[in-house]
C-alpha positions, 0 to 999 in steps of 0.5 A: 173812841168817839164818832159820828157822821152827818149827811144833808141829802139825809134831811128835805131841802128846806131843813138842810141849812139849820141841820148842816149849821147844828152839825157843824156847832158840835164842832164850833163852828158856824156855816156864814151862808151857801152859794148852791141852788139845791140848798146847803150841803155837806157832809161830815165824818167825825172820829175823836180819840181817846186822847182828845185828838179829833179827826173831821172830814168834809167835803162841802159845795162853796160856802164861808164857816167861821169859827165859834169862839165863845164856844172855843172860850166856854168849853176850855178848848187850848190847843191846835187845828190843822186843816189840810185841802183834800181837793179845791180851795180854800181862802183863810181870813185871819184879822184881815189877812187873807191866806189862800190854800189849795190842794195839797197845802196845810193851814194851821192855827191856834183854837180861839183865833178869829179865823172866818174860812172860805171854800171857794170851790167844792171842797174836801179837807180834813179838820184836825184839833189837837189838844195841848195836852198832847204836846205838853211839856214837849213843846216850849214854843208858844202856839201860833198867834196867826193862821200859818200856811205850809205848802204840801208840795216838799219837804215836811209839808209835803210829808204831812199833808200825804199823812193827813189824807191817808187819815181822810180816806180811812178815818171810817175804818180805823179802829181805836187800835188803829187809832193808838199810833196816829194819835202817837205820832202826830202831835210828835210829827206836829212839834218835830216839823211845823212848830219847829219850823215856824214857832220857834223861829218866830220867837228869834234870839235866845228863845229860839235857841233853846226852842229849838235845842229843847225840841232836839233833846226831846226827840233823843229822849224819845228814841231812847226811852226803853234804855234804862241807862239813859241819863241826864249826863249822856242826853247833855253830852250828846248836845254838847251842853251842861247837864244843869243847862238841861235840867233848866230847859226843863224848868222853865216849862215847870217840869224836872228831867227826871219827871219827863223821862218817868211821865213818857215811859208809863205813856209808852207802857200805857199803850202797850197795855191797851194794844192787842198786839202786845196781849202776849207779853206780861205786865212785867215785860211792857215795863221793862220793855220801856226802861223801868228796872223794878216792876213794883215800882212802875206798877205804884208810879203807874197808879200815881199817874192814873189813878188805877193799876196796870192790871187794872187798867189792862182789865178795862180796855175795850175789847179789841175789834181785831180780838181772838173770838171766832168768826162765824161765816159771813157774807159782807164785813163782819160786826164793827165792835167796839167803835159806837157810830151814830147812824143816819148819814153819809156814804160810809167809808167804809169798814170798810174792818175798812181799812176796808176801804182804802183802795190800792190802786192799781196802775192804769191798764194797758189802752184798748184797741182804738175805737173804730167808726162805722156810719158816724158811730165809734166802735169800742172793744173792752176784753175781759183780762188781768189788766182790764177787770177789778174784783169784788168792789166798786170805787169811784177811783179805780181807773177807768179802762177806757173813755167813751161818748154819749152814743158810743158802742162798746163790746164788753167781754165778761167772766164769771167769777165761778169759772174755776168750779170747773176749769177744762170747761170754763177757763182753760186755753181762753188767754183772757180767763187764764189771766184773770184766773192765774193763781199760784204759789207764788201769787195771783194775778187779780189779787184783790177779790172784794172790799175788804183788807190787803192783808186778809187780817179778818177772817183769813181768806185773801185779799180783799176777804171776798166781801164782794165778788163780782168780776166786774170789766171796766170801768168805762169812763163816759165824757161829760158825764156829772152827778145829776145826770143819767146814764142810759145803758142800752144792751144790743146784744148779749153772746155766750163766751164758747169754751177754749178747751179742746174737748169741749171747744165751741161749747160754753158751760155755766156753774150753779152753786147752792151756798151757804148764803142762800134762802134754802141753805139752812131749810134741808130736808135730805142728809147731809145737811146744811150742804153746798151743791154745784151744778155745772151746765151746757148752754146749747141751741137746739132748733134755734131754742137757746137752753141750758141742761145739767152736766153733772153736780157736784158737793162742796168738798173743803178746798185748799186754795194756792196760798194754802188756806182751807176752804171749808166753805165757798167763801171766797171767789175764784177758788181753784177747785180740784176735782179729785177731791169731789164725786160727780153726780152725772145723774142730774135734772134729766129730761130737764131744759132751762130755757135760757135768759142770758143778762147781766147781774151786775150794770152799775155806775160807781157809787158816791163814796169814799172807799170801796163799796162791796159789789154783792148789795145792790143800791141806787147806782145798780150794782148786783141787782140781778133781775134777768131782764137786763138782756138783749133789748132792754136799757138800764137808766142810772143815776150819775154819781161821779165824775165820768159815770165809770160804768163797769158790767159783769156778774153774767148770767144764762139763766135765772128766776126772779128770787135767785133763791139758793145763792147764784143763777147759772153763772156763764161768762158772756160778751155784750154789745152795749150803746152808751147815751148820756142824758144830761141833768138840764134835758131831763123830763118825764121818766127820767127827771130827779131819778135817783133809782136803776130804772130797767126799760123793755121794748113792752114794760118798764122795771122799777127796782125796789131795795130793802134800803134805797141808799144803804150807804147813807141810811145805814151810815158807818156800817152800812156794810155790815148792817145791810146784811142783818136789816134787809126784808121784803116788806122793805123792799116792797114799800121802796118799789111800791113808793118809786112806782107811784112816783113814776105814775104820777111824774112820767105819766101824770096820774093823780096818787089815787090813780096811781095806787089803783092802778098799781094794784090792778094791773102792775106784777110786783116780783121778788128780783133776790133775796141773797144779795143783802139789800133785798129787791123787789120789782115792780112791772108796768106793761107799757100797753096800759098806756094807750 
């Protein structure tokens, strides 16, 4: 399999166009201009399967692209593209004709015709070529001599283009297995449906007769191919024709009956040798599974028809991305094997490995209470439940749980994702977390928890595999809110979530986990090591000092979750833990006082991406940046990446020191009071102007957060998700906060570089904010009193 992806934002603005132009010629076509003041921009993901048949998604402001058709000619390129609009629309221009599409329609059309496309709004469409090889000698009708328009809105259309972008929305994720049955089945799905519904009628008379009588045959043909008794005798009689008759269907497009029937079974056995599903069953049972009664002679039809033995050919298949090799732990997606992606592009879709990335979307929660106003502000409350929060990944489709306006107040109830480490403490008797935590047999309430797959086909965890953890409420959708804006998030206030049990009613609790992901995890000194240790802690207030002390700890013991699986590790959140399995330790941290720093870890707006992002590397949309200074007082500034912002908060914490070094900081359920202001693109100057980074600002500094990638999604491109985790340093880190500071001092504040550098060097803390969150931060300090 073949793949690449493209990003303009990856190149200056001057350089876009040519490089958006030598992009789209790989796949013979020609940008004709662009209407954008920011210049050309468009972005492109590319798949091409072992059969030829290419898949391309772009998503693009207006422009005009044609087709290249010396390209076309040279490359010996027959067969068919099929465009179907994702979102806006799209004017076709074939031989001054002009077709308009919208979303949801399809357009399709022979490779070489003179098509010129128009995207007359932004747009997003797949682009798919389909060889004629793949349809031969399946389909007796011509290709299309002219652009052909189907509306998506029923019947096959309606079918196709539903199809078409499940394809879109997980081209990044499909495997070459993956891969096997769609490029079976749409060449199948194009003859069936749009050929035989256009083509073959166009030819009127007797050649449409027969047109449409060939494709009938072939698809009974199809549907019984792994019947050995299947004959030229009981196909006729099934169509009511003469048997001669068929075997002249089949003549008039060069073939024999019995040939076709030969060619589509070792066609069959042929995917099934290259299918890990089907590594059990011998060479011997994939023939026979398809009709072949003597397994010598399909082993010598199949090297007649290849050039290699089934054996052979079996050898040489890929290793599978989903194959038996063990796993070792890992936090995030494990390795894309097998699938070579060029880098340097646009926001992955994925791994999600990502079918990852398709987002089963849940139905919109039950509305909040209404807003209330006081003093000509709105009042909003947002709780924390089952309907209200998503676990472990951002999207910008997950439904927003409400809608606010710029200078709106909302309260916001969020839970700690280790709340089960100690359940009588943390959970019990609180409806919220009882909901949101509720797992039995039977299932559990927020089953996905992460980025990765529904079905846990990667290591077996859950769903959602626990590539993310974060319990994340909301998301809060902000009115007006468009890319190129920033969101202003000013945190009021910030309480501790009290426990509900009896026994410790009034009191609030966090947990500290020392884990496998953390710096220290495999630097131990005492036995056993490597281990895990959790520390639960009572947040109390002593003379009007808020601090933490140590309750008891306690070593990971293997846990055995709800659905029966074992974890060996803490390798997937909300892990009921059954405490007489562990031995506490109530001898811990005496005398010992933490002063407390309650904050959010997670404030992010949704990324600008197509599938789901894991929430545990934090990036220009905020994220897990957990720097404990995003308490009360403190605003966060980010920039707006899609429509309506769709802020979601969590990951809450009472404590913790800049490097988060062993994994977590104490992980307490909190409620915030947040004030809402949205800053639009045409008013923004001094700080905020062309911010493409979380910026943190206090009543006496300002935060600038510095990422190992400043925009792993796009410079990591394909497996970005994976590759995060293995190409993060501090050095990195500390160039990208080095360069943003800069940039500050010169644009916010008008210094010169020279002075800029001086003074960062004299006068500005640089701080490690984590290095346990895959992309790692680093913090640079600017004290506001510098500035007289």
């Amino acid at each position: 399999m073949e793949a690449w992806r493209f990003s303009t934002e990856s190149y200056p603005k001057a350089d876009r166009f040519p490089a958006w132009e030598e992009a789209l010629a790989r796949l013979a076509l020609k940008p004709a201009g662009h209407q954008t003041e920011d210049g050309a921009y468009g972005l492109l993901s590319v798949v091409q399967s072992p059969s030829g048949i290419s898949f391309s998604r772009l998503v693009t402001t207006p422009q005009d692209i044609s087709a290249i058709h010396e390209r076309n000619r040279a490359d010996g390129k027959d067969g068919v593209w099929v465009v179907s609009v994702i979102e806006g629309r799209l004017t076709f221009h074939d031989g001054g004709n002009d077709l308009k599409a919208a979303s949801g329609d399809i357009v399709y059309g022979a490779v070489g015709s003179h098509t010129t496309l128009t995207l007359n709004t932004d747009c997003r469409a797949i682009i798919v070529y389909i060889p004629r090889t793949a349809f031969h000698p399946r389909l007796m009708a011509p290709l299309p001599t002219k652009v052909v328009h189907l509306s998506g809105r029923g019947g096959v259309g309606h079918v196709l283009a539903g199809f078409l972008t499940a394809i879109s929305e997980a081209l990044e994720d499909l495997s070459v297995d993956q891969l096997r049955p769609i490029e079976m089945a749409l060449p199948e799905f194009l003859v069936a449906g749009l050929f035989r519904q256009a083509d073959t009628r166009a030819l009127g008379g007797a050649a449409g007769v027969r047109a449409a009588l060939f494709h009938r045959i072939c698809q009974t043909i199809e549907a019984q191919l792994s019947d050995p008794e299947l004959s030229l005798n009981s196909v006729a009689e099934a169509h009511g024709v003469s048997p001669r008759y068929v075997q002249k269907l089949f003549e008039s497009i060069g073939q024999s009956y019995r040939r076709y029937i030969r060619e589509r079974r070792l066609e069959r056995c042929r995917y099934d040798l290259e299918s890990p599903i089907h590594t059990q069953l011998s060479i011997s049972d994939i023939c026979f599974r398809w009709g072949f009664n003597d397994a010598a002679h399909f082993s010598r039809a199949f090297r007649e028809h290849y050039g290699v033995s089934p054996r052979e050919y079996r050898r040489a298949v890929p290793a599978s991305s989903f194959d038996d090799s063990p796993w070792t732990a890992n936090r995030g997606r494990p390795d894309d094997r097998g699938v070579d992606i060029e880098r340097g592009a646009a926001p992955p879709l994925q791994a999600e490995e990502e079918d990852t990335a398709l987002l089963v979307r849940p139905s919109p929660p039950a509305p909040s209470a209404p807003a209330k106003e006081q003093d000509g502000t709105r009042h909003h409350y947002l709780p924390a439940t089952d309907k209200t929060v998503h676990w472990g990944y951002f999207s910008r489709f997950q439904p927003p749980a409400i809608e606010v306006k710029s200078g709106d107040i909302v309260t916001v109830e969020t839970l700690t994702q280790h709340a089960y480490d100690d359940y009588e403490r943390m959970i019990e008797g609180d409806p919220g977390a009882e909901s949101v935590f509720h797992w039995t047999q039977e299932g559990k309430n927020v089953d996905r928890r992460g980025a990765g797959p529904l079905d846990a086909s990667i290591y077996g965890r859950g769903a959602g595999e626990g590539f993310g953890v974060h319990i994340c409420t909301g998301p809060i959708a902000v009115e007006g809110a468009k890319p190129g804006d920033v969101l202003e998030v000013r945190i009021l206030d910030v309480a501790t979530r009290p426990s509900a049990s009896q026994r410790f009613e009034g009191r609030s609790f966090g947990s500290n986990a020392a884990t496998w992901w953390g710096l220290h995890y495999n630097d131990l000194i005492t036995p056993p090591a490597p281990r895990e240790v959790v520390t639960v802690y009572e947040i109390e207030q002593k003379k009007g000092r808020d601090c933490a002390h140590a309750v008891y700890n306690f070593r990971w013991t293997p846990q055995t979750d709800p659905a029966g699986i074992i974890h060996e590790l803490i390798d997937y959140p909300g892990v009921p833990v059954d405490h007489t399995t562990i031995e506490k330790n109530f001898d811990v941290l005496k005398n010992v006082e933490i002063p407390l720093r309650p904050h959010f870890g997670v404030i992010a707006v949704a990324p600008d991406h197509w599938g789901l992002v894991d929430s545990v590397p934090p990036s220009y949309f905020g994220g897990n940046i957990d720097n404990w200074r995003l308490g009360r007082g403190a605003s966060i500034f980010l920039p707006v990446a899609v429509q309506g912002a769709l802020l979601s908060v969590g990951d809450p914490h009472a404590s913790q020191g800049d490097s988060e070094l062993c994994g977590t900081a104490i992980e307490c359920s909190l409620t915030g009071v947040f004030e809402i202001v949205l800053h639009k693109k045409p008013t923004l100057k001094d700080k905020l102007f062309n911010l493409d980074y979380p910026l943190i600002e206090t009543d006496d500094e300002w935060v600038i957060i510095g990422f190992a990638h400043a925009n792993y999604l796009k410079e990591l491109g394909r497996t970005a998700q994976t590759d995060v985790y293995k190409q993060s340093s501090l050095d990195m880190a500390m160039r990208d906060a080095f360069r943003k500071t800069r940039r500050f001092l010169m644009t916010a504040k008008g210094l010169s570089e020279d002075e800029a550098i001086s003074l960062m060097s004299v006068a500005v803390d640089f701080g490690i904010t984590q290095v346990v969150d895959g992309n790692y931060g680093v913090h640079a300090v600017i004290p506001k009193e510098l500035f007289v």
